[in-house]
N, C-alpha and C positions, 0 to 999 in steps of 0.2 A: 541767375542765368549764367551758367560757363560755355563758352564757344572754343573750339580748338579752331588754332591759324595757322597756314603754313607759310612760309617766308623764306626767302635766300639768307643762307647762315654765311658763316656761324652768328653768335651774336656780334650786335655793333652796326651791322648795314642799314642804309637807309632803309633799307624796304621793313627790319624790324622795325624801326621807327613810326615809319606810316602804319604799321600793325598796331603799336601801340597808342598812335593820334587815333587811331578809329575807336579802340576800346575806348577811351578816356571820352569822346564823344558819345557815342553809345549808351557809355555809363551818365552822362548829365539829362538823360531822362529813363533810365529803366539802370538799377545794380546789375551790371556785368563783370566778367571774371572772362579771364582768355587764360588759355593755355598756349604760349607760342608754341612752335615746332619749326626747327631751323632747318633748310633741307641744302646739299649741297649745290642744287643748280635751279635755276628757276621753271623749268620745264619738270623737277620732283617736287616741287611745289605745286602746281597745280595738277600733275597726277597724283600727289596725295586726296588732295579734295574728287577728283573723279572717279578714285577708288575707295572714297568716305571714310579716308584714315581721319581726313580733318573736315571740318566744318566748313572754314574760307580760304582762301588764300587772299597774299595781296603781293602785287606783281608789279614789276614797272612796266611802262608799257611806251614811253616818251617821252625824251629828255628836250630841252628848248635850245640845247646849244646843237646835239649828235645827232637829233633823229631816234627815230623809232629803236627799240630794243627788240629784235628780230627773235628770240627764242620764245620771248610772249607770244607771240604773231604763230608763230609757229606751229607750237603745241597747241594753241586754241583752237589753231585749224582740225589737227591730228586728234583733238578728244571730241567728243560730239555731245557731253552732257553738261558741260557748262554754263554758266549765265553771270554776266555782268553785275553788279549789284548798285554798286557807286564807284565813282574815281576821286582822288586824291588828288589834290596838288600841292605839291611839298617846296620847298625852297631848300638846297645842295648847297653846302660849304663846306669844301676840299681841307683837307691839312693834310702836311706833309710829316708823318712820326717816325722816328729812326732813334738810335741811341748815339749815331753819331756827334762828335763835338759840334761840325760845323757843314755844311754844303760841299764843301769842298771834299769830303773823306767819303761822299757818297760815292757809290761802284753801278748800285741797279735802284731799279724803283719797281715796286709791284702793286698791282692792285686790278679790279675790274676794267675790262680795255672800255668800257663807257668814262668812266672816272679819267682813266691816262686821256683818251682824245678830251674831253673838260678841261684837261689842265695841259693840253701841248706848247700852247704858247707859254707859258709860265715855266714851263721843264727847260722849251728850250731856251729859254733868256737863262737859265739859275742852273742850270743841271744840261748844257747841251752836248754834255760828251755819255751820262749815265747809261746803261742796258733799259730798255724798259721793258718789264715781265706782264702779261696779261692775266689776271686768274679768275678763277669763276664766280670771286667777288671781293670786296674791300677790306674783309676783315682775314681773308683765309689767310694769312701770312704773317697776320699779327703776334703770335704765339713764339714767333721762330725768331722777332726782333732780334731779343735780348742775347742770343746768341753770335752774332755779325754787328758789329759796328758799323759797316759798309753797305749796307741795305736801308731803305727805307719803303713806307708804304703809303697813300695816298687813302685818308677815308677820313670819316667824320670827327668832329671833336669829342662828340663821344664816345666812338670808338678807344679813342685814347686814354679818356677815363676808364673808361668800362674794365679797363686791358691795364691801364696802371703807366701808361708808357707814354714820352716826351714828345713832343709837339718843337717841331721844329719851325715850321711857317705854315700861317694859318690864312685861310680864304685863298689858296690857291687858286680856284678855277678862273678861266678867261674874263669871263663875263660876269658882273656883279647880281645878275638878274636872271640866275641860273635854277632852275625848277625841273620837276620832273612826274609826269604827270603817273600815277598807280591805279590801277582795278583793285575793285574786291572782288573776289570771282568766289562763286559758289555752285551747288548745283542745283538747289533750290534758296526763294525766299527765304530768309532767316528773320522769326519771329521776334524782332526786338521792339515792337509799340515805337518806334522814332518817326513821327510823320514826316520828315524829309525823305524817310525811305518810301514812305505808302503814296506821296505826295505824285504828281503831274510829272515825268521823266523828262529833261531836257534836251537829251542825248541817245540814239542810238546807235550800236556797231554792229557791223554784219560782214560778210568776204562770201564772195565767188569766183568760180571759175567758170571762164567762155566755152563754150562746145569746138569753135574751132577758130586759128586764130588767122582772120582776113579782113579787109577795110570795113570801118564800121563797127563792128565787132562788140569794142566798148563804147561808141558814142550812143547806141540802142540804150544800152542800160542807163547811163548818167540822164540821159533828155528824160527818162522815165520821171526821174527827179524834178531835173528843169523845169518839165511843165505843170508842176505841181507848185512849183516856188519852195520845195525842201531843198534848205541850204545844206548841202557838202563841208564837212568842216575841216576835215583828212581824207586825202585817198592816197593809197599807197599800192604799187606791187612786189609781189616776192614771187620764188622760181616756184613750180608746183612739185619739184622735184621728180617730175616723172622726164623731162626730156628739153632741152635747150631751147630758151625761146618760150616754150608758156611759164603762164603767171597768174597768181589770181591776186584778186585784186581785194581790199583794205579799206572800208569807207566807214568813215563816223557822221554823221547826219544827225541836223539840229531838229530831232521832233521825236516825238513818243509814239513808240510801234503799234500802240492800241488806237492809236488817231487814225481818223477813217480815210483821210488822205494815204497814211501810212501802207494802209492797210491794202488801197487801191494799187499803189504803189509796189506793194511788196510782190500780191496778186499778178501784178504783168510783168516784174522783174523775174519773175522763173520761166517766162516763158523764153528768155532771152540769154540765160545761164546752166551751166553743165549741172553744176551742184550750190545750193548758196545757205549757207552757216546763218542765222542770226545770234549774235552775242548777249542781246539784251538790251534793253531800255534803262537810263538812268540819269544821277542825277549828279553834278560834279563842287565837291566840298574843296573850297582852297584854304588849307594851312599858313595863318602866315608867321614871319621869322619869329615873332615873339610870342607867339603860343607855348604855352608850361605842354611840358611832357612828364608825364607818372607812369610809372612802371608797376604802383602797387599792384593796380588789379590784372598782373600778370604773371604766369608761371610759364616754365621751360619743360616740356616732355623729355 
């Protein structure tokens, strides 16, 4: 079985990474093969898959130190044929690679602004005078190292292998206990025989938007929940982008869409919302630090 994945490139990002924990999983009960495909922003990542250039994506979706990653949110809103599959939960270890001699000869720092806010406190104790450059991911800047002494980048310690290039200080980020949780997002079921996938969902995500925004407004829809005892795991809001002040709203909830609570639930939740998305039901895998990662049964488009 070959699956094409889309992922924020180039290579080296964690998000290829969790691309390739999924295969190497996948494959311990059915032979799989992925094809990556690196895209330059996470938002043509999951329009690849909604235009079935690719099979999955895997996206971040929330990091445990930053908060939510808002272009996930976003575009999920903005495509309407997507679906959830599984989440990921990875564990994030920051290094700092440059070709510089020593800290001191550093000028700027680049890398994804999730990654720079992970590592602020560590920049500014070690690096409190540097530039910091934001970009549309970890690795995108890797290539230019060898060129500047006076630059450095922030991303994984594979990265650095992958790329050939020195590691100046490693485990930068704040917090020792730094994760980030990923989707697989697809647009249908994907046939792999792994009963974790076929199994009872633990999780489901969904977002709407209010009809108009006045007291009450949101507490109709949440009690929907309340009285049902489905626990809320996340809620979150973002702008609807049409005009200052609305927002819709970001919920992850501990139960399977197909439960008939769910269902009651879901049923009187439109009568109380403009528009309301469901993402999917699933089920959540955590990676932990010392899990082997293989790249064999993977290719690059």
């Amino acid at each position: 079985m070959t699956i094409s994945i889309a992922h924020l490139g180039p290579p080296g990002t964690y998000a290829e990474q969790a691309a390739a924990f999924y295969v190497n999983w996948l494959s311990k009960n059915r032979q799989v093969e992925a094809i990556l495909c690196p895209h330059p922003t996470i938002a043509q990542s999951l329009q690849a898959v909604a235009a079935g250039a690719s099979q999955l994506a895997v996206v971040p979706v929330e990091n445990s130190i930053e908060g939510s990653v808002t272009m996930t949110m976003d575009t999920l809103w903005q495509l309407d044929n997507l679906q959830i599959q599984l989440a990921l939960v990875m564990p994030i270890v920051h290094t700092l690679i440059s070709y510089a001699p020593s800290l001191d000869e550093i000028k700027t720092v680049y890398s994804h602004p999730q990654a720079l806010a992970q590592c602020q406190g560590w920049l500014e104790r070690f690096l409190p005078s540097v530039q910091l450059i934001p970009g549309n991911s970890t690795t995108e800047i890797l290539q230019q190292l060898e060129q500047e002494v006076t630059i450095a980048a922030i991303a994984s310690g594979r990265a650095a292998q992958l790329y050939n290039l020195p590691i100046l200080a490693s485990g930068i980020n704040d917090h020792p206990e730094n994760c980030t949780r990923f989707w697989v997002v697809s647009q249908s079921q994907i046939d792999t025989a792994n009963p974790f996938l076929t199994a009872s969902k633990s999780h489901t995500s969904l977002a709407f938007s209010l009809p108009a925004n006045m007291p009450g407004a949101l507490v109709k829809p949440l009690q929907i929940f309340a009285q049902r005892e489905i626990n809320l795991s996340r809620i979150e809001s973002r702008p609807t982008k049409r005009s200052l002040g609305e927002y819709l709203f970001f919920i992850d909830l501990e139960a399977d869409v197909n439960e008939a609570q769910m269902q009651s639930a879901l049923d009187e939740l439109t009568t109380y919302t403009e528009v309301l998305k469901i993402f999917g039901s699933y089920n959540v895998l955590s990676i932990s630090a010392s899990s082997s990662l293989s790249f064999e049964n993977t290719n690059y488009s």
